[in-house]
N, C-alpha and C positions, 0 to 999 in steps of 0.2 A: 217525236221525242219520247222517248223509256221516261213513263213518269214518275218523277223520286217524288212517292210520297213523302216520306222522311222530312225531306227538305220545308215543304209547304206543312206539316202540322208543324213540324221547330217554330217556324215564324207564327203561326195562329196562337202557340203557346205563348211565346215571346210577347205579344200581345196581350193576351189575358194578364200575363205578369204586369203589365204596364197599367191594363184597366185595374186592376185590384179587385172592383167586386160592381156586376153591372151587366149590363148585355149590351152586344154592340148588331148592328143591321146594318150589310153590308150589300148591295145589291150589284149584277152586274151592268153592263151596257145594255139598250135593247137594240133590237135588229132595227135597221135604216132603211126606206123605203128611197130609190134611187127616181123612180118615175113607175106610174102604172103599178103594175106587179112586179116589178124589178128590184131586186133589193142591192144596196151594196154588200162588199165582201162585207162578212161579219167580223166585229173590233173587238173581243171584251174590254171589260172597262179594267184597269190596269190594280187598281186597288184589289179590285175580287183575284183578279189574277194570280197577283203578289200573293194572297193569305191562300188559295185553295188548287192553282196549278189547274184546275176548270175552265175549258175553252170554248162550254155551250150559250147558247143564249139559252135566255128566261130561267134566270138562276139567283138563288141570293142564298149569302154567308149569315148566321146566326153564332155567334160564341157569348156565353154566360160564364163571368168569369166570379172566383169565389171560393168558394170553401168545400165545392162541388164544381167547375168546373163542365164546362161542353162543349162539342164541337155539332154544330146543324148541319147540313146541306139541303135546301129548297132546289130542288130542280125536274125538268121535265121526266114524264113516264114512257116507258118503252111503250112504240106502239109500231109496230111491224110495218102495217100500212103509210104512217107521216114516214119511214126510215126506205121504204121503198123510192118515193119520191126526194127524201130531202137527204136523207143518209145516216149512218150511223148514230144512236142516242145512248149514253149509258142506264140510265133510268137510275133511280133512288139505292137501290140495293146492289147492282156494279158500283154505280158511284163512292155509297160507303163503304166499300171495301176497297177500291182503286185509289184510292184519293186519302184514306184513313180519317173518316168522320165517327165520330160518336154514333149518330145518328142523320138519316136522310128520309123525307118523305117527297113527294110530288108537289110541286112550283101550285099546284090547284086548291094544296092547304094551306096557305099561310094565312088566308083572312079567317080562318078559326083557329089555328093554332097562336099565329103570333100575339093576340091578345094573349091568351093564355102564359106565353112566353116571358110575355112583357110585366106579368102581372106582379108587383111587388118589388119589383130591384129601383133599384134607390138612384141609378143612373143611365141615362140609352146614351150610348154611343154612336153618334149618328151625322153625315152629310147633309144638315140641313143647309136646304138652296141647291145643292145639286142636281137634283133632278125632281122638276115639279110635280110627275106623275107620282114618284116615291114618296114623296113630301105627302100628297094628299093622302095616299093610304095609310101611311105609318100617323099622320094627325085622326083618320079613320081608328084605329087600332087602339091610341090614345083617349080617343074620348066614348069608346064602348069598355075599357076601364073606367075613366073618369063616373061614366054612369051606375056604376059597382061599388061607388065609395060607401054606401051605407049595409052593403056587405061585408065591411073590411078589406075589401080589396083597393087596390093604391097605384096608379101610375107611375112611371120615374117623376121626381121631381125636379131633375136636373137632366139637360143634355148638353153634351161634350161632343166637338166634333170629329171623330174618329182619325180623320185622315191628320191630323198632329199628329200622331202615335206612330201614325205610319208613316208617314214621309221622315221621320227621324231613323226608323230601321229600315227604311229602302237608299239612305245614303249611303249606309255603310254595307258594299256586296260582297259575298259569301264567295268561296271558291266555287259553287256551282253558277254563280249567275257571271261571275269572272272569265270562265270557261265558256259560255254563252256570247259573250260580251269579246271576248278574245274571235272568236267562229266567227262573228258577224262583223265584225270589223276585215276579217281578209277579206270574206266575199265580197268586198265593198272596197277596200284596196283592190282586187284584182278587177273589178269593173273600171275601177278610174286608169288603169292601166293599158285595159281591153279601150279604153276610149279614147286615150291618149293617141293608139296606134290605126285607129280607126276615121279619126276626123281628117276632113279634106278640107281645101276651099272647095264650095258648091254645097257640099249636103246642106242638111237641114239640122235646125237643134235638135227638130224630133229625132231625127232618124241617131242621133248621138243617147238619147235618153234610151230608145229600142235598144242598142247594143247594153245599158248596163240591166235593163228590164230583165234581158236575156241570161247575162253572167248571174243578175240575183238567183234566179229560178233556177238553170242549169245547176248552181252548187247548193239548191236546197231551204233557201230562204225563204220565207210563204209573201213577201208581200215590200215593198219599199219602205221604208221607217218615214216618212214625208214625201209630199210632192215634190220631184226633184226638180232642180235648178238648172238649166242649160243653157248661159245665157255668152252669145256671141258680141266681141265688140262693145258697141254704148252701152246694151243689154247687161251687162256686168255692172254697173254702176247703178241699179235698182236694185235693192237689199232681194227681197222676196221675188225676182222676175221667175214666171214660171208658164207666159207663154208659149214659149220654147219652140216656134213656130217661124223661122226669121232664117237665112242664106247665113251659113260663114263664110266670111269674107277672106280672101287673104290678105294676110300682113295682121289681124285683128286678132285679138286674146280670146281663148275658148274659158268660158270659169265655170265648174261644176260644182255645184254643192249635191251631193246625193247620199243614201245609205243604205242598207238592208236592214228589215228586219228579220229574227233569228228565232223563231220562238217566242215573241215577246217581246224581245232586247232588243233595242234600236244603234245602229252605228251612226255615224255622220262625221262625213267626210267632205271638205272643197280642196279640189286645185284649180289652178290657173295656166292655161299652156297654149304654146302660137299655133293655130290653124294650121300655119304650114309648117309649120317642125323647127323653127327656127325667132328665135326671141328679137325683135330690134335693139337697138341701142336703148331708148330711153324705155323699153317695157322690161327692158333687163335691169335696167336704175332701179326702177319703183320695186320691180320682182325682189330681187337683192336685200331692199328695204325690210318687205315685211315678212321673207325668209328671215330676216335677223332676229328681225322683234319676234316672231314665233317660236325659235330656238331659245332666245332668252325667257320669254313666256314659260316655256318649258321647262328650263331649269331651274324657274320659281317657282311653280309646283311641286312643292313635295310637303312633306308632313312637319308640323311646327311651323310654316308660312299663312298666314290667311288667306281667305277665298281672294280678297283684289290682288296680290302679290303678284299673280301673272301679266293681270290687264296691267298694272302699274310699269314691270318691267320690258311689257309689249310698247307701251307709251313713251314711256323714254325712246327706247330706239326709234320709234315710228316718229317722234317730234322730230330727234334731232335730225334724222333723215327730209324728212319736209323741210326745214332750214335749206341744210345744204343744198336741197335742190331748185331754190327759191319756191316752194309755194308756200313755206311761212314763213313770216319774218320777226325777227327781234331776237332775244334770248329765249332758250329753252325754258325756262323758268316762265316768262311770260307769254308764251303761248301753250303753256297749259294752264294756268290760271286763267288765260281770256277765254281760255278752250277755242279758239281761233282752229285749231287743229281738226275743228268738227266739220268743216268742209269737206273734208278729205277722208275721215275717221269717225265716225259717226255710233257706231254701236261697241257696246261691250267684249270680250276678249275671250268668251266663253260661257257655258252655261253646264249643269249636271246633266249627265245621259244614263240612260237603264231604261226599265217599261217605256219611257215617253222618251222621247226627243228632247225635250225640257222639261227634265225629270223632273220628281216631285225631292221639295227640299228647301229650308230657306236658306239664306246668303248672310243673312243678318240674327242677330244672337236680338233677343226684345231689350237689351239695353241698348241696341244700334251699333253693336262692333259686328267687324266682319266675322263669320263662323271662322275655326279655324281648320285647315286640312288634317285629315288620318286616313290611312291605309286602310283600304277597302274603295273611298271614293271614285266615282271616275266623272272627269269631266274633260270638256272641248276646250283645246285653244284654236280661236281662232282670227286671230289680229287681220284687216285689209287696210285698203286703200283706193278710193274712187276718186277719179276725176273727171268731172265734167266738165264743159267748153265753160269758160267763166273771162272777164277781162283782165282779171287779177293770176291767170293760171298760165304756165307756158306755152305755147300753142303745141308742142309735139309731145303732149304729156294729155291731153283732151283724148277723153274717151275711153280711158285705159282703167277699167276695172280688176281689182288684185285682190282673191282672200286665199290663205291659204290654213285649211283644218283640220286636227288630229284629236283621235280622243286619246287620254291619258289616264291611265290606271294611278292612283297614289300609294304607294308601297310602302314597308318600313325603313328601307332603304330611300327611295326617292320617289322616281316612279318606272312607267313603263311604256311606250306610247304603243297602243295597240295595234293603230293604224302603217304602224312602220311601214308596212310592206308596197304600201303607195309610196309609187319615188317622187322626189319634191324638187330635188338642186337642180338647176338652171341645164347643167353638164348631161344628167342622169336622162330629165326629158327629152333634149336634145336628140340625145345616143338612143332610148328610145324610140323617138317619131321617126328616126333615119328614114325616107324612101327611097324604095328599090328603086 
């Protein structure tokens, strides 16, 4: 990716305007040892991300914000030999020039400099609890000030935890990260699509997951946005199944929940479609069902609606579908009250996406009202439907796992669904899966 400084100091400024007067420490993820000397792929940690557009490890963010203002960068030193073996490093002085930092020195100073840093501002802005190693330094750092007091010199006396700040300006996405967010959603429609065409009775779930591993990477993706879902049959009716190791069956529902990531930005997408290219009678019922409810979900998404708007108008349809088709009973009105529906319905109707999967951001305003939606937002609808073998359930309805998920841009208009280009109707999969 051509990296837009521009974009990442706007938001570090952004910031500071928010702290008013203070330094905040922002550190990234550190590398992960997989076994032995093996490490896994390396994740930055999504906050550093968000403010500095830096995809190395052993790095941390420093901004002093004020009446002087600064932008730090802490990060590793070029050294020819580690870059032979591990690869490309920017070092301190690329860095602040790539990246548009005030200032950058080598990740090896911060236990002399950051006292120094810290010395005298009135507030640290800082993730305490997030990570215990950081925690102990930065308490380090703290009390080789504290032991200065009869210098005049003065610790913050208050800490704030930075990531408020920021999960409020990572709600709302910028046409660059939209633009991101848009890319990473095809490449992740076009895998669900490549899989649709792909599954047989016999394969394997893995060998269904290989095919979209394939389409992420082919079109440029660095990595899956979660471990994806490939779950055959009963396997659908486990929220999180990600064995993926299990025969599809014929006649049995294939459900995918999968995404790319794009740079950062995570997509997340599920469908649900027959093994053999052809839906039965009752897995076309239930399908029907929560195609409804996710269409209306979605056209309660939009701006002036609050964040429940969609799950509420996914619930109505999904209730009174359960009625109709005896697995609840009474009036609609009371089986969402008993939540008697939670047999069948069990999880919420969406969540925020961007850096994470379940992005950062709350749902609730601290008086306890829903947030309410604006353009910029993007989040997932994703309404299903499980059933498993019960006395109470119809017997040709046992087993039939359903979710079907899009993510949605919120516009000023309405919105957008990004994921369009995954086909979803009954008709579309069909035509489709045709085999020769």
């Amino acid at each position: 990716m051509t990296i837009n400084s521009a974009e990442f100091k706007q938001r570090r400024q952004a910031l500071m305007a928010r702290m008013r007067d203070g330094i905040a420490i922002i550190p990234t993820a550190p590398e992960a040892i997989r076994n032995r000397d093996s490490h896994y792929p390396y994740r930055f940690d999504s906050y550093f991300y968000y403010l500095t557009g830096f995809a190395e490890p052993e790095a941390l963010l420093v901004l002093i914000a004020g009446a002087q203002p600064k932008t730090i960068l802490f990060c590793r030193n070029k050294d020819m030999e580690r870059e032979i073996w591990d690869g490309f490093r920017f070092g301190p002085e690329a860095a602040k020039t790539e990246f548009a930092f005030d200032e950058a020195y080598p990740i090896e100073q911060i236990d002399t400099l950051l006292p120094q840093l810290l010395a005298n501002q009135p507030t640290l802005f800082y993730s305490l609890g997030a990570d215990a190693a950081w925690d102990a330094r930065v308490a380090q750092w703290l009390n080789t000030l504290r032991m200065q007091v009869r210098t005049g010199v003065s610790a913050p006396n208050n800490i704030v935890d930075v990531r408020q700040h920021v999960d409020a300006m990572r709600l709302v996405k910028s046409p660059f990260e939209i633009d991101l967010m848009r890319r990473s959603a095809n490449i992740a429609a076009q895998a669900h699509n490549r899989a649709m065409q792909k599954a047989i009775p016999g394969k394997m779930e893995y060998e269904i997951e290989a095919e979209f591993l394939h389409e992420f990477y082919r079109q440029g993706a660095q990595a899956p946005a979660y471990t994806s879902i490939v779950a055959g049959g009963a396997n659908a009716c486990t929220l999180h199944y990600n064995a993926n190791n299990c025969v599809l069956k014929n006649g049995d529902l294939l459900l995918i929940d999968a995404g790319s990531e794009l740079h950062g930005y995570a997509s997340d997408i599920t469908r649900t479609f027959p093994v053999n290219g052809k839906y039965s009678g009752p897995q076309k019922t239930l399908y029907e069902i929560v195609l409804a409810a996710q269409l209306a979900a979605i056209e309660a998404a939009k701006p002036g609606n609050h964040w429940n708007a969609p799950h509420e108008a996914a619930l109505d349809v999904l209730v009174q579908g359960f009625i109709d088709e005896k697995l609840c009973h009474g009036s609609k009105e009371a089986v969402i009250e008993t939540a008697s529906y939670r047999q069948f319905y069990m999880h919420r109707t969406g969540h925020w996406l961007g850096l994470d999967v379940h992005d950062a951001g709350e749902y609730k305003t601290k008086t306890g009202e829903w947030v309410m939606l604006e353009a910029g937002n993007v989040l997932t609808v994703e309404p299903g439907c499980y059933v498993r073998p019960a006395d109470n359930v119809p017997e040709h309805f046992w087993n039939i796992g359903i979710r079907i998920e899009d993510d949605v841009l919120i516009t000023q208009q309405g919105n957008e669904v990004l994921t369009h280009a995954a086909i979803k109707t009954v008709a579309d999969i069909e035509v489709h899966m045709q085999r020769a």
